[in-house]
C-alpha positions as CSV (number, residue, x, y, z in Angstrom):
1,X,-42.1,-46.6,-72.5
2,X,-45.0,-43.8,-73.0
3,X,-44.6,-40.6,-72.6
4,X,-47.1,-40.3,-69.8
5,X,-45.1,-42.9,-67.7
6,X,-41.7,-40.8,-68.4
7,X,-42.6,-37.7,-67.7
8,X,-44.2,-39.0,-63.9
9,X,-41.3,-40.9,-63.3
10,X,-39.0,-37.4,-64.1
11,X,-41.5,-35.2,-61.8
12,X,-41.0,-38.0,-59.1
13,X,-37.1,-37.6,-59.1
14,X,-37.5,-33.6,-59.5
15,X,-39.4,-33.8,-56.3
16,X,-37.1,-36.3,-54.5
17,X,-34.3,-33.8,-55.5
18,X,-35.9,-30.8,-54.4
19,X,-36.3,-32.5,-50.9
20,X,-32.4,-33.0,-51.1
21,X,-31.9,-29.6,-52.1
22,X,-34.3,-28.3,-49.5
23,X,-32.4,-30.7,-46.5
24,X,-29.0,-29.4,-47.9
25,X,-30.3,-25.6,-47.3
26,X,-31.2,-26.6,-44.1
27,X,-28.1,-28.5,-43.1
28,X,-26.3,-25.6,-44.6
29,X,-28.2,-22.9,-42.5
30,X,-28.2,-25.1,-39.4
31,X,-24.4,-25.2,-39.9
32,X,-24.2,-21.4,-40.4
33,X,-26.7,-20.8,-37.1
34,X,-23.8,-23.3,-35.3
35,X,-21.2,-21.1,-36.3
36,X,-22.2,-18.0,-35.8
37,X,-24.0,-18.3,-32.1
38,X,-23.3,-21.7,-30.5
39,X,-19.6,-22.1,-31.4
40,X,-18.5,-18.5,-30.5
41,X,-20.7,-19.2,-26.9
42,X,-18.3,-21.9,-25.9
43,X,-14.9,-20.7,-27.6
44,X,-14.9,-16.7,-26.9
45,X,-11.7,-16.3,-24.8
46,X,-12.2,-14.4,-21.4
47,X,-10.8,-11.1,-21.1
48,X,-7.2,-11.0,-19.3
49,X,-6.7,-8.1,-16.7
50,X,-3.2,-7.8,-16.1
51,X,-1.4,-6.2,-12.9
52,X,2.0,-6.0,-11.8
53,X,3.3,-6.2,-8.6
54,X,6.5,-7.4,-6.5
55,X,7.4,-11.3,-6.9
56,X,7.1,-12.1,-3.1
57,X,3.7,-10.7,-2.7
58,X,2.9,-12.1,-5.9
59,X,3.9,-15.0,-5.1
60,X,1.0,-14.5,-1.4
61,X,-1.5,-13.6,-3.8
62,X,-1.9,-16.9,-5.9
63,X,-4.8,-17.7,-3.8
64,X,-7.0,-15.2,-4.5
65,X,-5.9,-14.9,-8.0
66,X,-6.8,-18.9,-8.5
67,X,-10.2,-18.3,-6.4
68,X,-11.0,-15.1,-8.6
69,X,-10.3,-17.3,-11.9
70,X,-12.0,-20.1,-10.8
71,X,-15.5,-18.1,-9.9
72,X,-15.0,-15.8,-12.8
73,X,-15.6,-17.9,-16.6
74,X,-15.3,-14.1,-18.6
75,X,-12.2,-12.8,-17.1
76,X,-8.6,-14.0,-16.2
77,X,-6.7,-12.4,-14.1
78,X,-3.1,-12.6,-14.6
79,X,-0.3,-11.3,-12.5
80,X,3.2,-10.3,-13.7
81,X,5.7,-10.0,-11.2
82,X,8.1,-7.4,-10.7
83,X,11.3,-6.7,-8.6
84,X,10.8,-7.0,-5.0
85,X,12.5,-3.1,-4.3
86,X,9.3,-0.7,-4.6
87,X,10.9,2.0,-6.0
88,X,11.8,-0.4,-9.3
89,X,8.2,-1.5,-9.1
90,X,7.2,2.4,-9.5
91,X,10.1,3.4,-11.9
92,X,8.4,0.1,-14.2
93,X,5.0,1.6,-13.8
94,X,6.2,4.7,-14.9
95,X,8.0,3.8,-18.0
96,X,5.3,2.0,-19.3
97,X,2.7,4.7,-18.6
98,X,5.3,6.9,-20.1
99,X,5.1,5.0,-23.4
100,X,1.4,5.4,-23.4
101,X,0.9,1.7,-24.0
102,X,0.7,0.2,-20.5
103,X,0.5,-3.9,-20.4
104,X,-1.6,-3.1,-17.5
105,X,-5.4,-2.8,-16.6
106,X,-4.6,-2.1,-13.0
107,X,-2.1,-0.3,-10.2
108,X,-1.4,-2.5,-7.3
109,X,0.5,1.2,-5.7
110,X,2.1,2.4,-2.4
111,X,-0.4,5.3,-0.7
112,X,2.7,7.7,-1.9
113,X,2.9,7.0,-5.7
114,X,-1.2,7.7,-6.0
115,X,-0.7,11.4,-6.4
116,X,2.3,11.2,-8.8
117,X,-0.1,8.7,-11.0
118,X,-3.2,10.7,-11.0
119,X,-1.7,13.7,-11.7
120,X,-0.2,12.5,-14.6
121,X,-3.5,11.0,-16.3
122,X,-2.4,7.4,-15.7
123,X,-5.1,6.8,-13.5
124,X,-8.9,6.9,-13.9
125,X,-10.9,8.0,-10.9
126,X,-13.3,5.1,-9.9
127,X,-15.8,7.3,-8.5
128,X,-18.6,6.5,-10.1
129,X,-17.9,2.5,-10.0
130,X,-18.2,3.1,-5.9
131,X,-21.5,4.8,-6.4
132,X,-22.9,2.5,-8.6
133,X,-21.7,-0.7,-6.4
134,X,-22.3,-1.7,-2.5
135,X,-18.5,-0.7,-1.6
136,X,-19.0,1.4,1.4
137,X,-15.4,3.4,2.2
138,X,-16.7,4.3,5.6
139,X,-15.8,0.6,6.6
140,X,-11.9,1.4,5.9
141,X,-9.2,3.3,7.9
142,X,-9.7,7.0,6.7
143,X,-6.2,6.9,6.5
144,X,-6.2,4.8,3.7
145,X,-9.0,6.6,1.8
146,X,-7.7,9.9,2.6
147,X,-4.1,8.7,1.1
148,X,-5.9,7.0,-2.3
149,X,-7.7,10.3,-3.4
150,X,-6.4,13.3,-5.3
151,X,-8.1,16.6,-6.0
152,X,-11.3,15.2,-4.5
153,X,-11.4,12.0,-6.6
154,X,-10.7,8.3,-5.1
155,X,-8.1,6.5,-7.7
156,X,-7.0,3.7,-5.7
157,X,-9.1,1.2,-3.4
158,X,-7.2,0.2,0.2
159,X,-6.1,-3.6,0.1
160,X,-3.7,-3.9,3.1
161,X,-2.9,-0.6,5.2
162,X,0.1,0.2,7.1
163,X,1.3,2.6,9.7
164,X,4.3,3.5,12.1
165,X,4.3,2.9,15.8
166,X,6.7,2.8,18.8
167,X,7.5,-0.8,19.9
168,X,8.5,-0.8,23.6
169,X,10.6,-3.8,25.7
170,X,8.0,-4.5,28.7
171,X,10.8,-6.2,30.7
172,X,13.3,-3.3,30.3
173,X,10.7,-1.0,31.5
174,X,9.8,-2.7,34.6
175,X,13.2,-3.4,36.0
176,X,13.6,0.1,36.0
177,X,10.0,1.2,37.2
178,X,8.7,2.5,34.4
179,X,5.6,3.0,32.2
180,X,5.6,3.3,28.4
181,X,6.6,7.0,27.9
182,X,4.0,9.8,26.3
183,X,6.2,12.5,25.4
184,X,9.4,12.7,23.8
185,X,11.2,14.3,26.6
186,X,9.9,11.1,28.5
187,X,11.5,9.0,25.8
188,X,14.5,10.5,26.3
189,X,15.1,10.6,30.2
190,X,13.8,7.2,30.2
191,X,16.2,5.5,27.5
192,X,19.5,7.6,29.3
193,X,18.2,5.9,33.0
194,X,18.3,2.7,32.0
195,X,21.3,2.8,30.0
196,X,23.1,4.4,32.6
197,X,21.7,1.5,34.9
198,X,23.4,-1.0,32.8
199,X,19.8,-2.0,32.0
200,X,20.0,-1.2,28.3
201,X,22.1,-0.7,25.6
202,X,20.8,1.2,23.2
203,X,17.2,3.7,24.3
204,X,15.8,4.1,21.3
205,X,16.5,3.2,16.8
206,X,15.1,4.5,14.5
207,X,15.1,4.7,10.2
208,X,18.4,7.4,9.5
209,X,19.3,6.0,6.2
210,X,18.9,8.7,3.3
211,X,15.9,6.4,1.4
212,X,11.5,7.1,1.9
213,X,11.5,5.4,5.2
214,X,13.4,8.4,6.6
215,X,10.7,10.9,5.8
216,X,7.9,8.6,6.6
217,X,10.0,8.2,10.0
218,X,10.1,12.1,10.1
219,X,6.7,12.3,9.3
220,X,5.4,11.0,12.7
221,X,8.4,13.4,14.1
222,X,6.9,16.3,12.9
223,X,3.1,15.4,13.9
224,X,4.3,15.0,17.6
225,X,5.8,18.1,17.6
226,X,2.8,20.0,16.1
227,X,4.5,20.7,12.7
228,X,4.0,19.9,9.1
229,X,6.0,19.3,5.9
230,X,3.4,20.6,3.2
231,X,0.2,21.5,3.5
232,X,-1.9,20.2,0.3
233,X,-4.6,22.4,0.2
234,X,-2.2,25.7,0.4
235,X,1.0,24.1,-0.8
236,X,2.8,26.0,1.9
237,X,6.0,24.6,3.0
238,X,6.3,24.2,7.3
239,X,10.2,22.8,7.4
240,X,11.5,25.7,8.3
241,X,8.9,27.0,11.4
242,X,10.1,26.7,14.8
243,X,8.5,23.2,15.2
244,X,9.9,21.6,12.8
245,X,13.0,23.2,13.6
246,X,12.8,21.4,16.9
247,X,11.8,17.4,15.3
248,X,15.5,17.6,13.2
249,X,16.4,18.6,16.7
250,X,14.9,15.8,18.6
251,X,16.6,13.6,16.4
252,X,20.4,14.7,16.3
253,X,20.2,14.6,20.1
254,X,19.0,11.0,20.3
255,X,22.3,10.8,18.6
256,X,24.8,13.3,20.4
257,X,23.3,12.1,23.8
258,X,24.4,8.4,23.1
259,X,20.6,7.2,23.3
260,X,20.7,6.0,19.7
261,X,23.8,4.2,18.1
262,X,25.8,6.5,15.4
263,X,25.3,3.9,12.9
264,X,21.5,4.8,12.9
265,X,22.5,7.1,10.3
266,X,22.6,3.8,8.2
267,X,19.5,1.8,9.1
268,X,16.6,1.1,7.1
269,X,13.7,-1.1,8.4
270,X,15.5,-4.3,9.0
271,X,18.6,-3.0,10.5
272,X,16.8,-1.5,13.3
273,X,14.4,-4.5,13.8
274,X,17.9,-6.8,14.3
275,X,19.2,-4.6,16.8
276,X,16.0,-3.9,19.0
277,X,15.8,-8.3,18.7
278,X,19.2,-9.2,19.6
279,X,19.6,-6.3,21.8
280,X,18.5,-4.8,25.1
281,X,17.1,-1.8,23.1
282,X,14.2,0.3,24.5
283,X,12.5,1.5,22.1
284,X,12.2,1.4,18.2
285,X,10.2,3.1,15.7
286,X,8.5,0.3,13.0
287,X,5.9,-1.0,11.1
288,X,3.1,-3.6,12.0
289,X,5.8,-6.7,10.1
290,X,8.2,-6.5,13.1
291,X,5.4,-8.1,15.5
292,X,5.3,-11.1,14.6
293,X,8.7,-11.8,13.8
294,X,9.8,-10.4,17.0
295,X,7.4,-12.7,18.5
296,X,9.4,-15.2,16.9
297,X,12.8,-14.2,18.6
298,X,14.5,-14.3,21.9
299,X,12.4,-11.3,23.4
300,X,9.0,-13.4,22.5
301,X,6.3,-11.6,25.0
302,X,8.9,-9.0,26.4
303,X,7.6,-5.7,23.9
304,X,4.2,-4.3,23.0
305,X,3.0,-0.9,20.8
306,X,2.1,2.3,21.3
307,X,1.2,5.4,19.3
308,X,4.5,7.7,19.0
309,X,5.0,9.8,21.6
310,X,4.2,13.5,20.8
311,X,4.9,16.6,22.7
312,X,2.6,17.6,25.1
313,X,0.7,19.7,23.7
314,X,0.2,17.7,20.7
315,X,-0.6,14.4,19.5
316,X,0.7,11.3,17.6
317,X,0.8,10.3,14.4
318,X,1.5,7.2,12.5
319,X,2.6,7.6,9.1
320,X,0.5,6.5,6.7
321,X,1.6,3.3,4.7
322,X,-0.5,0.9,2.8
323,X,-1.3,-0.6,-0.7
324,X,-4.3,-0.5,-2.8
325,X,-5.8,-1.2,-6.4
326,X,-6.0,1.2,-9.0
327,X,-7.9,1.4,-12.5
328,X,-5.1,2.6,-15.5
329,X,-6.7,5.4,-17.6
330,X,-5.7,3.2,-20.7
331,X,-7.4,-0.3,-20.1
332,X,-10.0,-1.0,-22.5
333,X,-11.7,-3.6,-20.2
334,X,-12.9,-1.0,-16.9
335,X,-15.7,-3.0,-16.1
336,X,-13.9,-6.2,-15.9
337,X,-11.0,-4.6,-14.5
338,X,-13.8,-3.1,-11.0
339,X,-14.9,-6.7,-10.8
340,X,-11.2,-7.5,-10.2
341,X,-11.5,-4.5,-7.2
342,X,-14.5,-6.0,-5.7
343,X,-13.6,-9.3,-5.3
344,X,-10.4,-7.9,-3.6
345,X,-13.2,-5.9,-1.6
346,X,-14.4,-8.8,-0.3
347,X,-14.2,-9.4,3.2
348,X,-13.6,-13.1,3.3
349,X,-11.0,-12.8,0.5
350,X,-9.4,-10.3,2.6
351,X,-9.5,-12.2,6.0
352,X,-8.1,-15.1,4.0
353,X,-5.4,-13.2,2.7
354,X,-4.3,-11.6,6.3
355,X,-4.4,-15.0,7.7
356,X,-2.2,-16.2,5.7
357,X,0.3,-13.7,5.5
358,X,0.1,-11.6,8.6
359,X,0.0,-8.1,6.7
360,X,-2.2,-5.4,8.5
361,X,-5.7,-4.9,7.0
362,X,-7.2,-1.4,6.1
363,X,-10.6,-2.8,6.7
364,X,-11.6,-2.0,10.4
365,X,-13.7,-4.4,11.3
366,X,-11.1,-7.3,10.8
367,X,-8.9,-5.4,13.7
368,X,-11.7,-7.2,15.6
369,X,-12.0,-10.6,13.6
370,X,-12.4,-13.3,16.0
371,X,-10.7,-15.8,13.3
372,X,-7.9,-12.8,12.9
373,X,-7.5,-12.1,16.5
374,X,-6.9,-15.6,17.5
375,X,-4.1,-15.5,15.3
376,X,-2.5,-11.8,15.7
377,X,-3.9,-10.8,19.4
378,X,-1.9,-7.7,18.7
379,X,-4.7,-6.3,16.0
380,X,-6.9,-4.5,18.6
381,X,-4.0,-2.5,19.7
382,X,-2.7,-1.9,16.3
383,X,-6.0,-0.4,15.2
384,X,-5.3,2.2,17.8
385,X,-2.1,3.1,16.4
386,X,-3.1,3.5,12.5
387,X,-6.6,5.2,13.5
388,X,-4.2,8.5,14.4
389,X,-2.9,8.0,10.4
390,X,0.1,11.0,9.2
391,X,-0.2,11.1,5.2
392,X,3.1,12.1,3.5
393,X,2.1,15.4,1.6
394,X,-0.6,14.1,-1.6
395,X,1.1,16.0,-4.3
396,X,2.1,15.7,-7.3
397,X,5.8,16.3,-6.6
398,X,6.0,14.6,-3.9
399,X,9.3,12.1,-5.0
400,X,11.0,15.7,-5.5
401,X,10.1,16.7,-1.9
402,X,11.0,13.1,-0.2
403,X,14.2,13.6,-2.2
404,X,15.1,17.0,-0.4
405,X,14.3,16.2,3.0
406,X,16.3,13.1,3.1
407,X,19.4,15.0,1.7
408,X,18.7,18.3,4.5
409,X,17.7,15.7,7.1
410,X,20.7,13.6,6.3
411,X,22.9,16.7,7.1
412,X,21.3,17.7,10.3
413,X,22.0,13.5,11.8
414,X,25.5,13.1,10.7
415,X,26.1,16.6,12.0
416,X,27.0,18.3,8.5
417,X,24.6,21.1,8.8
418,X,22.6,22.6,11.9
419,X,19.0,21.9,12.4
420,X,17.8,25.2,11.3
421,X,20.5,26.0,8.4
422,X,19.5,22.5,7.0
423,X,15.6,22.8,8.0
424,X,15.7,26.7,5.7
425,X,17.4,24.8,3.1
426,X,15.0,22.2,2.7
427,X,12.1,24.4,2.9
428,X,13.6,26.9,-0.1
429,X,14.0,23.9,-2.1
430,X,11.3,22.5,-1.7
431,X,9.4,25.9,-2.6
432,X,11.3,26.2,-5.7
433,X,9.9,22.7,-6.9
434,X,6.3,23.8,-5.8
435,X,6.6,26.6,-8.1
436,X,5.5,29.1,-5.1
C-alpha cells in the first residue's frame, strides 16, 4: 500500500470520527437541554398550602379542597384537621405560632381570635392582595369585615358569618293572642302570661354556662339595653354604668321570676336548643344552626326569628359570629396562599358549600340566592337579623376580658353576687388587664 492511499484512507476515518464526536456533543448537550428545562417542567412538585381546621368541617370542606386541586396544577392545598372544640383549635394555633415555625400557610379563625392573632405578629395584613385583585368587601356583611380587621388593617377574609337571634314558637303566641315581643319588658310579661295559662312551660332559655357563648349571649344583652362592654377605639370599660347594670339585671330576673329554668345556669348551645324542641318553650336565644334542625323536630313550622328585643329606646344586636381565612406572617408561599382565599371568594364555591351544609353565608347577596332560598326560605329573614351585627370588643386581650365577665356574670345568675357588686368587679378587672 502507498503512502498516498494510507494517509486518504486515515483522513477519511478522522472525518468519520469527528462526525461521531460531533453527534456525541450533540446528544450530550441535547441531553443536558432535557435535563435542565424539559424534565424539571413536568416533575417540579406544586407548592402545598397547609391550613388547619376542626375534623367535622374538614371533613364539609373536601369538595372544595378536591375542586381547588383539581383546577390548580402549581399548588396543593392540604387540610389537617384538628379537634372539633374551638378553643383547642385556637390553643393549637397558638402553640405553633408560639414556636415561631407554624406548619401553616393559613388561619381558618373565629371573628374573636383575629385580634389576639394580629396583635401578636402571626398574621399578615392582606391589604394590598384586596387592592391588587377584584375582591370587593362591600359585597359582605360589614359585620364580618368589621370583626376581621385590627388597627385599620383587614387580616382575615369572611367565609361563612354567624350571628344571634331570638327564635319564637308561632303556635304558643297565637293561642295566647300575641305578636312576637320588641322589648324586653314585652318578653317578659309575655313568657309569665302564657306560663301561667298553662300554655307554656318554660318563657324564655338562654346560654348561662360560664364558657364564650355566655358573653356573646350578653353581648346582644347589653346592645338592647344601650350599653357596652369595651369600647375599642378608647379602651374604656362600660360594665359597670347604669345600663349595663340593668342587662346582668334582666337576666337574674328571667331566673328569680320562674320564666327561665334554674338549670340555665348550665346550658351551652345545644342544651337550650333540646329544651325549646321538646318543650313548649317561648322563646330562645341561638344561632342560625338551630333552624334547620328544629325544622326537623316535632315543632316543624311552629317558630320563626327575630332580631333580639332591645329596650325601647334602643336597638338590637346580634352578636357577631363567623369564620374567615387568614394569611400567617410566616408562610413563604403568600401568593399561592391569596389564590387559596380567592377561590374560597368565589361565589359559586361558596353557594356550593352552603348548599350543602346549611351554614349561614357572609356574602349578602346569597341571603337572596334563588338556588339557596329554595332550600333555606328562612335566609331573607336571617339577613335581617345579622345586618344589625354586635362585635365582641377587637382587642388584643380580649380572652382575658371574656374570662372575667363569665366569672362576674356567673355570680350575678346563680345569685352569688348582686348585679352591681358583680358588674364593679368586672369592670375593675377588666381595667387592670387593659393597663388603664
Amino acid at each position: 500500500m502507498n503512502i498516498r492511499k494510507l494517509t486518504g484512507n486515515l483522513s477519511k476515518r478522522f472525518s468519520k470520527l469527528q462526525k461521531i464526536q460531533r453527534f456525541f456533543i450533540f446528544l450530550l448537550a441535547s441531553l443536558a437541554i432535557t435535563f435542565l428545562w424539559v424534565v424539571p417542567a413536568f416533575t417540579q412538585q406544586p407548592v402545598t398550602i397547609s391550613v388547619m381546621i376542626q375534623t367535622l368541617e374538614g371533613t364539609q370542606w373536601q369538595p372544595i379542597v378536591q375542586g381547588f386541586n383539581e383546577s390548580h396544577d402549581n399548588i396543593r392545598l392540604e387540610i389537617i384537621k384538628g379537634p372539633n372544640d374551638t378553643n383547642l383549635v385556637e390553643d393549637l394555633y397558638t402553640s405553633a405560632f408560639l414556636l415561631g415555625d407554624a406548619p401553616y400557610d393559613l388561619a381558618y379563625m373565629d371573628i374573636v381570635w383575629v385580634p389576639k392573632f394580629a396583635a401578636a405578629g402571626w398574621l399578615q395584613p392582606i391589604d394590598e392582595y384586596i387592592e391588587t385583585s377584584e375582591v370587593d368587601l362591600s359585597e359582605y356583611l360589614n359585620g364580618d369585615i368589621n370583626g376581621g380587621t385590627y388597627n385599620g388593617s383587614l387580616y382575615r377574609m369572611p367565609f361563612r358569618s354567624d350571628g344571634g337571634m331570638l327564635y319564637y314558637r308561632t303556635d304558643l303566641l297565637q293561642q295566647g293572642g300575641y305578636e312576637p315581643p320588641e322589648t324586653f319588658t314585652e318578653l317578659m310579661q309575655i313568657s309569665q302570661d302564657l306560663q301561667d295559662q298553662g300554655i307554656a312551660d318554660w318563657g324564655y332559655v338562654w346560654q348561662g354556662k360560664q364558657y364564650e357563648g355566655m358573653s356573646a349571649m350578653f353581648v346582644e344583652i347589653l346592645e338592647g339595653h344601650g350599653a357596652y362592654w369595651i369600647d375599642p377605639e378608647t379602651r374604656e370599660v362600660g360594665l359597670d354604668r347604669p345600663e349595663a347594670i340593668a342587662a346582668a339585671e334582666f337576666l337574674y330576673q328571667t331566673i328569680q321570676d320562674g320564666i327561665s329554668p334554674p338549670g340555665v345556669t348550665t346550658y351551652a348551645e345545644e342544651e337550650t336548643r333540646r329544651l325549646f324542641q321538646n318543650t313548649d318553650t317561648v322563646f330562645l336565644r341561638n344561632w342560625p344552626y338551630v333552624y334547620p334542625l328544629a325544622q326537623d323536630s316535632e315543632i316543624s313550622g311552629q317558630f320563626a326569628i327575630k332580631p333580639m328585643v332591645h329596650e325601647p329606646q334602643d336597638s338590637s344586636g346580634a352578636c357577631q359570629g363567623g369564620w374567615g381565612l387568614g394569611m400567617v406572617a410566616t408562610t413563604s408561599h403568600p401568593d399561592e396562599a391569596w389564590e387559596v382565599i380567592q377561590y374560597f371568594n368565589q361565589p359559586d364555591v361558596q353557594r356550593q358549600f352552603f348548599l350543602e351544609t346549611g351554614y349561614v353565608p357572609a356574602r349578602k347577596s346569597l341571603f337572596n340566592d334563588p338556588e339557596l332560598v329554595a332550600q333555606y326560605s328562612y335566609y331573607p329573614d336571617l339577613l335581617n337579623v345579622v345586618e344589625n351585627s354586635a362585635l365582641r370588643p377587637p382587642i388584643a386581650q380580649y380572652a382575658q376580658a371574656s374570662d372575667i365577665l363569665q366569672r362576674y356574670l356567673s355570680a350575678v345568675i346563680t345569685g352569688e353576687m348582686t348585679p352591681e357588686a358583680a358588674m364593679t368587679a368586672a369592670a375593675r378587672e377588666t381595667r387592670s388587664v387593659l393597663g388603664s
